[in-house]
N, CA, C and O atoms as a GROMACS GRO file, in nm:
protein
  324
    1UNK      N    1  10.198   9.760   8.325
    1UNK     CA    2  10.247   9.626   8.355
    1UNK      C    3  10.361   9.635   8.456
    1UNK      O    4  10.463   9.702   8.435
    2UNK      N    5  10.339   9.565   8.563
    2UNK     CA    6  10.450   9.564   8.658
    2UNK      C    7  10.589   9.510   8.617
    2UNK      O    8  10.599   9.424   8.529
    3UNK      N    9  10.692   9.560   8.677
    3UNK     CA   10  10.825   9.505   8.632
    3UNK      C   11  10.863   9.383   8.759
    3UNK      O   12  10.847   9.384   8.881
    4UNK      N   13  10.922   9.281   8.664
    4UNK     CA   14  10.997   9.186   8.771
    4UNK      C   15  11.128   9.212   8.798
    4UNK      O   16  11.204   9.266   8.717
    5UNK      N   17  11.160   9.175   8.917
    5UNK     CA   18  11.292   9.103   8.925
    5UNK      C   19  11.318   8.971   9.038
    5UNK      O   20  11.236   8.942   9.125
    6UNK      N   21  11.405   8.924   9.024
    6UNK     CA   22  11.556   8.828   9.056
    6UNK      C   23  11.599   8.947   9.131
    6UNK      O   24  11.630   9.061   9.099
    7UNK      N   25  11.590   8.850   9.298
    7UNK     CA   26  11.671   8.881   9.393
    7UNK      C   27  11.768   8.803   9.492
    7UNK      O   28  11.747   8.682   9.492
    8UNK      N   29  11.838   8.833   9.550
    8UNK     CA   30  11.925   8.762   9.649
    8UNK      C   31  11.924   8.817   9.776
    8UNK      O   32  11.945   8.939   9.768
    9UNK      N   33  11.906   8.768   9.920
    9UNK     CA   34  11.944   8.819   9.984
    9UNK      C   35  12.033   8.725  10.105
    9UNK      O   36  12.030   8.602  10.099
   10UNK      N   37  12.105   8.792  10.205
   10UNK     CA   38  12.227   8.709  10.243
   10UNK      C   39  12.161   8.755  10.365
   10UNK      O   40  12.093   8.853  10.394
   11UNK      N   41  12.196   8.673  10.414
   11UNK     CA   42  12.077   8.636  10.606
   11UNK      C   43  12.250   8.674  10.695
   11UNK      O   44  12.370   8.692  10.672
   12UNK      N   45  12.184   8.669  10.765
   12UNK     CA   46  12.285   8.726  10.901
   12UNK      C   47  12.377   8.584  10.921
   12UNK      O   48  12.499   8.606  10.921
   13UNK      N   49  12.338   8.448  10.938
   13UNK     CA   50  12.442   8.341  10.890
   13UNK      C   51  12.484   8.311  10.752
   13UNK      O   52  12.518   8.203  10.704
   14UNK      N   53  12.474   8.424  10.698
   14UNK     CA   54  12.560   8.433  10.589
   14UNK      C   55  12.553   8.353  10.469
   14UNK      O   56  12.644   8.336  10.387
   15UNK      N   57  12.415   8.297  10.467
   15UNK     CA   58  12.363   8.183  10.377
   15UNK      C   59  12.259   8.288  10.254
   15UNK      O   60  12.227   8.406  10.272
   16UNK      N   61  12.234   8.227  10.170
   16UNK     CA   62  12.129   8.306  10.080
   16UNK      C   63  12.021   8.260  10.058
   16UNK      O   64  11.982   8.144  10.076
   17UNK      N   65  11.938   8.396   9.999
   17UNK     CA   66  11.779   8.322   9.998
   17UNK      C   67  11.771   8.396   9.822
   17UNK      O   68  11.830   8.501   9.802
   18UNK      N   69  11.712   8.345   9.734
   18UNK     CA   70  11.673   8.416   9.622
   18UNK      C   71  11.489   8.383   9.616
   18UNK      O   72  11.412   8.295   9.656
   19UNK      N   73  11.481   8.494   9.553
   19UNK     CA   74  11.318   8.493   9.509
   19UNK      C   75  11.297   8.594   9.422
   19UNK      O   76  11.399   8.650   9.382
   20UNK      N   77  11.184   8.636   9.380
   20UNK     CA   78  11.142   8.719   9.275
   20UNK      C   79  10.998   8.771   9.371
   20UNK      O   80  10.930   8.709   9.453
   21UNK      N   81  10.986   8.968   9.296
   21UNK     CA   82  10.857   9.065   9.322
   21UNK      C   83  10.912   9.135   9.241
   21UNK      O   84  11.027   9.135   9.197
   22UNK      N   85  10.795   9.219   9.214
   22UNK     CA   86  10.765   9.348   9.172
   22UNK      C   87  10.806   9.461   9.241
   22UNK      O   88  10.816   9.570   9.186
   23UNK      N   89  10.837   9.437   9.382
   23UNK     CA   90  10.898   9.526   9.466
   23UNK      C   91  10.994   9.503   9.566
   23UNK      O   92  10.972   9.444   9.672
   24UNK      N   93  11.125   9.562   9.520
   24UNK     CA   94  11.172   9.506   9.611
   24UNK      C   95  11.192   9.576   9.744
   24UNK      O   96  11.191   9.511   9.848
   25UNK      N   97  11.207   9.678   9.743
   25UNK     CA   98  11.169   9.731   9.932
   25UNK      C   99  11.095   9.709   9.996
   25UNK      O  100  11.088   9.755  10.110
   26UNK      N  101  11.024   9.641   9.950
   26UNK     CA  102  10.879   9.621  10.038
   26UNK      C  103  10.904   9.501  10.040
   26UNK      O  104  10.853   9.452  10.141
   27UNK      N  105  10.969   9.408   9.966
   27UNK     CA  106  10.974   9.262  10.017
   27UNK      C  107  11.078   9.251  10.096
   27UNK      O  108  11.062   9.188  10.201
   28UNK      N  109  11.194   9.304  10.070
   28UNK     CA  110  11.296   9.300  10.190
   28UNK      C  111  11.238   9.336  10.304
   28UNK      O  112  11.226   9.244  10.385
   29UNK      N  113  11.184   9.474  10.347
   29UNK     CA  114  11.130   9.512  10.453
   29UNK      C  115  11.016   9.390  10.511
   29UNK      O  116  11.034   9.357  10.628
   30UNK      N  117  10.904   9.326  10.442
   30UNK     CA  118  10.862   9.218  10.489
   30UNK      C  119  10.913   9.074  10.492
   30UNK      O  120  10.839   8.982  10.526
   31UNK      N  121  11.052   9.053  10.453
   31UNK     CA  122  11.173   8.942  10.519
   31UNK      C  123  11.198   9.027  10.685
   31UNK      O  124  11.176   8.980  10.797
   32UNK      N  125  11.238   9.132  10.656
   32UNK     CA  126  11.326   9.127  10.798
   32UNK      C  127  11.229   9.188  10.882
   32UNK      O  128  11.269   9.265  10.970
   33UNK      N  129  11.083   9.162  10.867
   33UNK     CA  130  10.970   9.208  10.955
   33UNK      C  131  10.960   9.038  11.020
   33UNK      O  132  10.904   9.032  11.129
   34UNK      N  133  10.996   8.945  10.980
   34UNK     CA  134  10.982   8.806  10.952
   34UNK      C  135  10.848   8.765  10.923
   34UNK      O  136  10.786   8.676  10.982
   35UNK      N  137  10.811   8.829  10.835
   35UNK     CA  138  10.633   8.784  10.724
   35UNK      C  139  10.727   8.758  10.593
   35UNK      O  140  10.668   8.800  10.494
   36UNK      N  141  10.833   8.711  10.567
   36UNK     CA  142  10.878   8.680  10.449
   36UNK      C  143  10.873   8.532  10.393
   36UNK      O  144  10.762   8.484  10.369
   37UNK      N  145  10.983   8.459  10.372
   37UNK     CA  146  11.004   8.346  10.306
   37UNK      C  147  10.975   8.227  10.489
   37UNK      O  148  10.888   8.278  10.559
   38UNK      N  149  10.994   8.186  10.508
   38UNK     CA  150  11.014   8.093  10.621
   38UNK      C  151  11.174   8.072  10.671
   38UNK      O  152  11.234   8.070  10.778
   39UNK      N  153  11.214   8.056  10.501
   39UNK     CA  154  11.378   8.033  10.527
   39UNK      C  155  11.438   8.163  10.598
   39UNK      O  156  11.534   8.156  10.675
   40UNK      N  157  11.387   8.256  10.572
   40UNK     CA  158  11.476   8.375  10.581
   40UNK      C  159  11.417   8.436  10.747
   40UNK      O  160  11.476   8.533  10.796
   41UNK      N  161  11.319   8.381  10.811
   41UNK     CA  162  11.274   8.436  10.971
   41UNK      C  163  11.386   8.399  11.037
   41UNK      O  164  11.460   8.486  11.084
   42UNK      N  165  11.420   8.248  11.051
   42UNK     CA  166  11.532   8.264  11.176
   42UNK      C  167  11.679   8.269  11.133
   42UNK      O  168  11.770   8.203  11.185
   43UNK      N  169  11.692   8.349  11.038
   43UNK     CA  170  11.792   8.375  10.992
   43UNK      C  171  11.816   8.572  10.996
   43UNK      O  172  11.928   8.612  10.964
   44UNK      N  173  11.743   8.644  11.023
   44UNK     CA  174  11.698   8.794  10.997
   44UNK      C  175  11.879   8.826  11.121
   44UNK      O  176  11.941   8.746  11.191
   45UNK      N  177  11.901   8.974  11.091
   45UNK     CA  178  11.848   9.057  10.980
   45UNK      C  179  11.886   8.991  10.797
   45UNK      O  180  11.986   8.924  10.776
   46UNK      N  181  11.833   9.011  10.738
   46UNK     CA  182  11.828   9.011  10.561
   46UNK      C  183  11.895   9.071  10.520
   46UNK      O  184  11.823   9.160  10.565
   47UNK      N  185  11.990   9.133  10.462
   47UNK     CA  186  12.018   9.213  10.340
   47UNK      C  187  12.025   9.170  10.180
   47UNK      O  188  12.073   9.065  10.136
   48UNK      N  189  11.963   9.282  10.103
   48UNK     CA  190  11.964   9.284   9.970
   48UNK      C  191  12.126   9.305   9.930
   48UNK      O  192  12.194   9.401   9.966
   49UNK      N  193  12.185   9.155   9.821
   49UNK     CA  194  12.294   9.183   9.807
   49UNK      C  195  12.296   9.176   9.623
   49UNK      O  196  12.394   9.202   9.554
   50UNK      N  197  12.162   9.134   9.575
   50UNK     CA  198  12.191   9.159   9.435
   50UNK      C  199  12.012   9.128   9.417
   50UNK      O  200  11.923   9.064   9.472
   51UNK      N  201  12.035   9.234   9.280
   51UNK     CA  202  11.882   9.225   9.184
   51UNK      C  203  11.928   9.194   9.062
   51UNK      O  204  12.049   9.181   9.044
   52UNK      N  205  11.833   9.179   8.958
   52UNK     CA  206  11.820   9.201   8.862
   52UNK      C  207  11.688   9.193   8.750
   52UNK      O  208  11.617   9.092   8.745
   53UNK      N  209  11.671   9.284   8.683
   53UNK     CA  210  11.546   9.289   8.637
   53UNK      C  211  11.509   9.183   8.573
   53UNK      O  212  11.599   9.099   8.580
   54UNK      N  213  11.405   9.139   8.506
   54UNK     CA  214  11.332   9.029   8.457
   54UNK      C  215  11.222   9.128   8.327
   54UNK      O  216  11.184   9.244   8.344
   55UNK      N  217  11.188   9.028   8.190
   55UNK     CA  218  11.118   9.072   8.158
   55UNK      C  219  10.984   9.075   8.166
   55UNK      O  220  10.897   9.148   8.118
   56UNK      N  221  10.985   8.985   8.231
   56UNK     CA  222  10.851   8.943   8.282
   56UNK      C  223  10.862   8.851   8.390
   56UNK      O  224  10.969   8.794   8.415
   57UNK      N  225  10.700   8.822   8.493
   57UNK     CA  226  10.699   8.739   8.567
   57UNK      C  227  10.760   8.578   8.505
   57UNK      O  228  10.843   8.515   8.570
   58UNK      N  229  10.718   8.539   8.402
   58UNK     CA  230  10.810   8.378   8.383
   58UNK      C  231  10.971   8.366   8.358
   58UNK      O  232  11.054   8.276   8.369
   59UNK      N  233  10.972   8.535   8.311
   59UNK     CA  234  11.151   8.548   8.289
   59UNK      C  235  11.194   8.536   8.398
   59UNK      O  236  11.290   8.460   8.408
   60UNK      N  237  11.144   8.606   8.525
   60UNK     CA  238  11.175   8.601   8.648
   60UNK      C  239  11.188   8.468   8.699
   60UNK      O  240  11.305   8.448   8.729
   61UNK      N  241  11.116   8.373   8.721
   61UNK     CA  242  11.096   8.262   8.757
   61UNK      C  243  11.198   8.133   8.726
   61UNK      O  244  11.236   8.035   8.790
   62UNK      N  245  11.226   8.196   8.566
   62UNK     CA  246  11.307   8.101   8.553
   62UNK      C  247  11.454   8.151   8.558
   62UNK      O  248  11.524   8.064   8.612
   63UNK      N  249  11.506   8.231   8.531
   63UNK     CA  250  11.609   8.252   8.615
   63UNK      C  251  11.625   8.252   8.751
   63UNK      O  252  11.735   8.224   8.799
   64UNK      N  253  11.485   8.292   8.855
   64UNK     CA  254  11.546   8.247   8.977
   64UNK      C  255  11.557   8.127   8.997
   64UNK      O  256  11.640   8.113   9.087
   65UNK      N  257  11.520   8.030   8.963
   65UNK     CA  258  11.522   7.863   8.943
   65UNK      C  259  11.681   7.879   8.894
   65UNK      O  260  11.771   7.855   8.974
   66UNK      N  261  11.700   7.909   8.795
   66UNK     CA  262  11.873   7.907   8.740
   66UNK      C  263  11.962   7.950   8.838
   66UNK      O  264  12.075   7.903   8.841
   67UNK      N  265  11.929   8.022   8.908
   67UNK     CA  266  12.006   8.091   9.011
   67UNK      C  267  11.978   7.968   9.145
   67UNK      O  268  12.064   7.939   9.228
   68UNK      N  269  11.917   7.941   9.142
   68UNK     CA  270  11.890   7.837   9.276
   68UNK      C  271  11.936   7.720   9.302
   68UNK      O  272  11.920   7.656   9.406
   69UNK      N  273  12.032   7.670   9.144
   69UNK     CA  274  12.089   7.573   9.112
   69UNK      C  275  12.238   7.610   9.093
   69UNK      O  276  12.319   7.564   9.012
   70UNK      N  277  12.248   7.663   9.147
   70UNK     CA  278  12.416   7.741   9.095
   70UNK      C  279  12.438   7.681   9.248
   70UNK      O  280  12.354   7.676   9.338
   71UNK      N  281  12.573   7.637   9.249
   71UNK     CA  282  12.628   7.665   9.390
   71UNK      C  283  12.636   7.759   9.484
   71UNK      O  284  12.597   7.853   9.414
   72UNK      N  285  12.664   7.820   9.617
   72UNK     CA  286  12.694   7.927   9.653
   72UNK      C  287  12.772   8.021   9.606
   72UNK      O  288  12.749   8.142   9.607
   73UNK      N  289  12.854   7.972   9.568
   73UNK     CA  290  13.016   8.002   9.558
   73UNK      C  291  12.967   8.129   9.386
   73UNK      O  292  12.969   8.251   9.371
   74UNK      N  293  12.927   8.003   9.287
   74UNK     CA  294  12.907   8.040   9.145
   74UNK      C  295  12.794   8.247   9.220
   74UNK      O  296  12.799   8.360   9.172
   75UNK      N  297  12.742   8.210   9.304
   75UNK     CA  298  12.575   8.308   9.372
   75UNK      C  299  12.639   8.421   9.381
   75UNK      O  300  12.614   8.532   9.335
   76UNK      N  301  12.768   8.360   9.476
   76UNK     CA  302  12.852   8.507   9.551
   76UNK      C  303  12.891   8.588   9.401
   76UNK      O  304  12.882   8.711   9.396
   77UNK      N  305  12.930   8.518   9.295
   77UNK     CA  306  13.018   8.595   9.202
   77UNK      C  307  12.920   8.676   9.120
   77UNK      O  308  12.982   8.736   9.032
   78UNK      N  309  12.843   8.689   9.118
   78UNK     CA  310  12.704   8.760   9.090
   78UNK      C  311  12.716   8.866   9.185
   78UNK      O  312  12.633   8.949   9.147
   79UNK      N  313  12.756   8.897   9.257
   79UNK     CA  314  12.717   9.015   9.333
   79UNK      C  315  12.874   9.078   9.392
   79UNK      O  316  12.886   9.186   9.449
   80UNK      N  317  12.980   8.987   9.365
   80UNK     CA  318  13.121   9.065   9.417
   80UNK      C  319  13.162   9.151   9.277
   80UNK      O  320  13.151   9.146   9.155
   81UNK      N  321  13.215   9.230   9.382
   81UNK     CA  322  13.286   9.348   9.235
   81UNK      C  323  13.448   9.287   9.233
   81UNK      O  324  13.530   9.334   9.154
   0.00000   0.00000   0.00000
């Protein structure tokens, strides 16, 4: 059974994109190929600035939904040390 996760990534204007895979190097690498989200092409390069696992595909889903409703601000504190 594949593993999920909850991701974030922060676009070169400095805005965020979250989504969920099973992989995440390969989905970053196809964001900043720009075959990714739509949001995230004229925004490239991408970087991965936070994951987190999921127990499954609907666990995934709905926390990235939870996460998509947070403000920016609440997004950033998820990923600053």
């Amino acid at each position: 059974m594949a593993e999920w996760y909850v991701y974030i990534l922060q676009c070169a204007d400095r805005t965020l994109y979250t989504g969920v895979t099973t992989d995440i190097t390969a989905r970053v690498v196809t964001h900043n190929a720009g075959k990714g989200a739509k949001y995230t092409r004229g925004r490239l390069p991408a970087v991965l600035v936070y994951q987190e696992k999921a127990s499954d595909r609907g666990a995934a889903l709905r926390r990235e939904h939870a996460i998509k409703q947070m403000r920016a601000e609440k997004k950033r504190q998820l990923f600053r040390v």
